[in-house]
C-alpha positions in Angstrom: 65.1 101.5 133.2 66.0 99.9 130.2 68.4 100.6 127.5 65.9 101.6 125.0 63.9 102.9 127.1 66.6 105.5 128.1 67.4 106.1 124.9 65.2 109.3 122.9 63.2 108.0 120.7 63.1 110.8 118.2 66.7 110.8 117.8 66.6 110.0 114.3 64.2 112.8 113.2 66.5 114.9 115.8 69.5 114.1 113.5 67.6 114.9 110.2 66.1 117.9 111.6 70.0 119.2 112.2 71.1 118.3 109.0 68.2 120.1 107.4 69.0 123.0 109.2 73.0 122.8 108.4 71.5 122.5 104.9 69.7 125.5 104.8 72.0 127.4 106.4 75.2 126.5 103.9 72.4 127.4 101.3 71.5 130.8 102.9 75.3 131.3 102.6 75.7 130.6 99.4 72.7 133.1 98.6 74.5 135.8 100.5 77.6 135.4 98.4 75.9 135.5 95.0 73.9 138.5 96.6 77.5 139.8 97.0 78.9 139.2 94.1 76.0 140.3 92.1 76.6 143.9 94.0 80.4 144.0 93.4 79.4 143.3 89.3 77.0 145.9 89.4 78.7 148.4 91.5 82.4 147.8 89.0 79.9 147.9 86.0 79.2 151.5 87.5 82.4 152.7 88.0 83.1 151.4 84.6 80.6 153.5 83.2 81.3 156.5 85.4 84.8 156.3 83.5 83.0 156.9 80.1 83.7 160.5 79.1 82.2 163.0 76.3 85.2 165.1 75.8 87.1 165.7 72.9 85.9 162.5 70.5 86.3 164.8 67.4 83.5 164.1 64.8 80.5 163.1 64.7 81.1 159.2 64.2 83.2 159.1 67.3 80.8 161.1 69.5 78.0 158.7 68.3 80.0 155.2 68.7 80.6 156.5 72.7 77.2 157.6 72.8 76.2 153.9 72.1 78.6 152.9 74.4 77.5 154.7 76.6 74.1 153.4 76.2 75.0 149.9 76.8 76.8 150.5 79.6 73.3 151.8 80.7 71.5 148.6 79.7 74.2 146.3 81.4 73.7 148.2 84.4 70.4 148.0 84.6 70.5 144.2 84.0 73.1 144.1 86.9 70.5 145.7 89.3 67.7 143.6 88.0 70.2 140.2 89.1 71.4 142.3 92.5 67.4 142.4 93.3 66.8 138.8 92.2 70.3 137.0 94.2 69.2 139.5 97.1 65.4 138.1 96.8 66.9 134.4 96.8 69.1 135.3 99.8 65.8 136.7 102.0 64.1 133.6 100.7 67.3 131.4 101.8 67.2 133.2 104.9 63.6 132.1 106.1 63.8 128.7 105.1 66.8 128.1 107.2 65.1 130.6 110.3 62.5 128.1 109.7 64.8 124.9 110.0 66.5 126.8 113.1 62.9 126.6 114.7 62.1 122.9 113.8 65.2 121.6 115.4 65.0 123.9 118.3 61.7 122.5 119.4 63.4 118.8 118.9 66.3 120.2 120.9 64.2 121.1 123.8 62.6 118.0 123.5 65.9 116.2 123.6 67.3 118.1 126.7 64.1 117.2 128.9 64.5 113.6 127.9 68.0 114.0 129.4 67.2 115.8 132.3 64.5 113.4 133.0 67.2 110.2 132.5 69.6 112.2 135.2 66.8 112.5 137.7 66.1 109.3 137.2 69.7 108.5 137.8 70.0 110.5 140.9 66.7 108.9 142.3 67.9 105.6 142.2 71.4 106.2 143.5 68.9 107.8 146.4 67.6 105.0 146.8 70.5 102.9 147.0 72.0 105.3 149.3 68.8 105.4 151.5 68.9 101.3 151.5 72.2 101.0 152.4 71.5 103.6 155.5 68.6 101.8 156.7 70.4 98.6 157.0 73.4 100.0 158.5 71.1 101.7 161.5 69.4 98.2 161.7 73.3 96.4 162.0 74.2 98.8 164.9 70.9 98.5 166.7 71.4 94.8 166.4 68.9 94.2 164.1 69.7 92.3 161.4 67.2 93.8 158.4 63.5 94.1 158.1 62.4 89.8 158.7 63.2 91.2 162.7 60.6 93.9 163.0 56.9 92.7 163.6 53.5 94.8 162.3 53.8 97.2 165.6 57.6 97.9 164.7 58.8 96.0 168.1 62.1 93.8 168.1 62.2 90.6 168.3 64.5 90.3 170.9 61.9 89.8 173.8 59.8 87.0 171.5 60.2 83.4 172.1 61.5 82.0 169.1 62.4 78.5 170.2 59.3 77.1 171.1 59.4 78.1 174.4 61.8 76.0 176.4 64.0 78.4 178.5 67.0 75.6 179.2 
């Protein structure tokens, strides 16, 4: 065979198939984390408001400014969940494109390993063959046969032909 010809000839789109798939993976990462992080802001934003008390404010002023407090808290909260549900969205999304990338190169990696299995049978074949050659000619040394020029059509020697011409001095 020859050298390109043992070479796989969608190597290249092999190559960009794994770096799309090392892309989308970093990327599904990245979603995960903001996902993450969006549920630790929410979850301290919580406790935070959980932390808010009622008791003993005094007058009326007071009891309304931590009412209002309280309020926002609520409406910061709820923001927080609505940005948890969207970095979790993003991170699902992330997460199928790079399943999806996982299953392009895979295809192109099973392409790739026949290729190489079909190259070391190839391999093996010949070295048979060599092997096989290399037997046949050693049977033909040590039956006094010197290679295949000695056989005729019927597979007879050529030790009983005349091959002088016929003069038997």
């Amino acid at each position: 065979m020859s050298r390109s010809s043992r070479r796989f000839r969608l190597e290249q789109v092999l190559r960009v198939r794994h770096l799309q798939r090392d892309i989308a993976a970093a990327a599904a990462g990245a979603a995960a984390s903001r996902a993450v992080a969006a549920r630790g802001a929410a979850e301290s934003l919580l406790e935070e408001a959980a932390t808010q008390s009622f008791a003993d404010h005094g007058d009326a002023n007071t009891f309304a400014a931590v009412v209002a407090a309280r309020s926002a808290s609520s409406s910061r909260y709820s923001e927080a969940l609505a940005v948890v549900e969207e970095a979790e969205a993003a991170s699902r999304a992330a997460q199928a494109e790079w399943a999806h990338a996982q299953g392009r190169a895979k295809g192109l990696d099973r392409l790739a390993e026949r290729h190489r299995a079909a190259l070391v049978t190839a391999d093996l074949k010949a070295d048979q063959a060599v092997l096989d050659e290399a037997a046949a000619r050693a049977r033909g040394r040590t039956a006094g046969i010197e290679g295949p020029a000695a056989l005729d059509g019927s597979g007879a020697t050529a030790e009983g032909l005349d091959l002088d011409g016929g003069s038997d001095a």
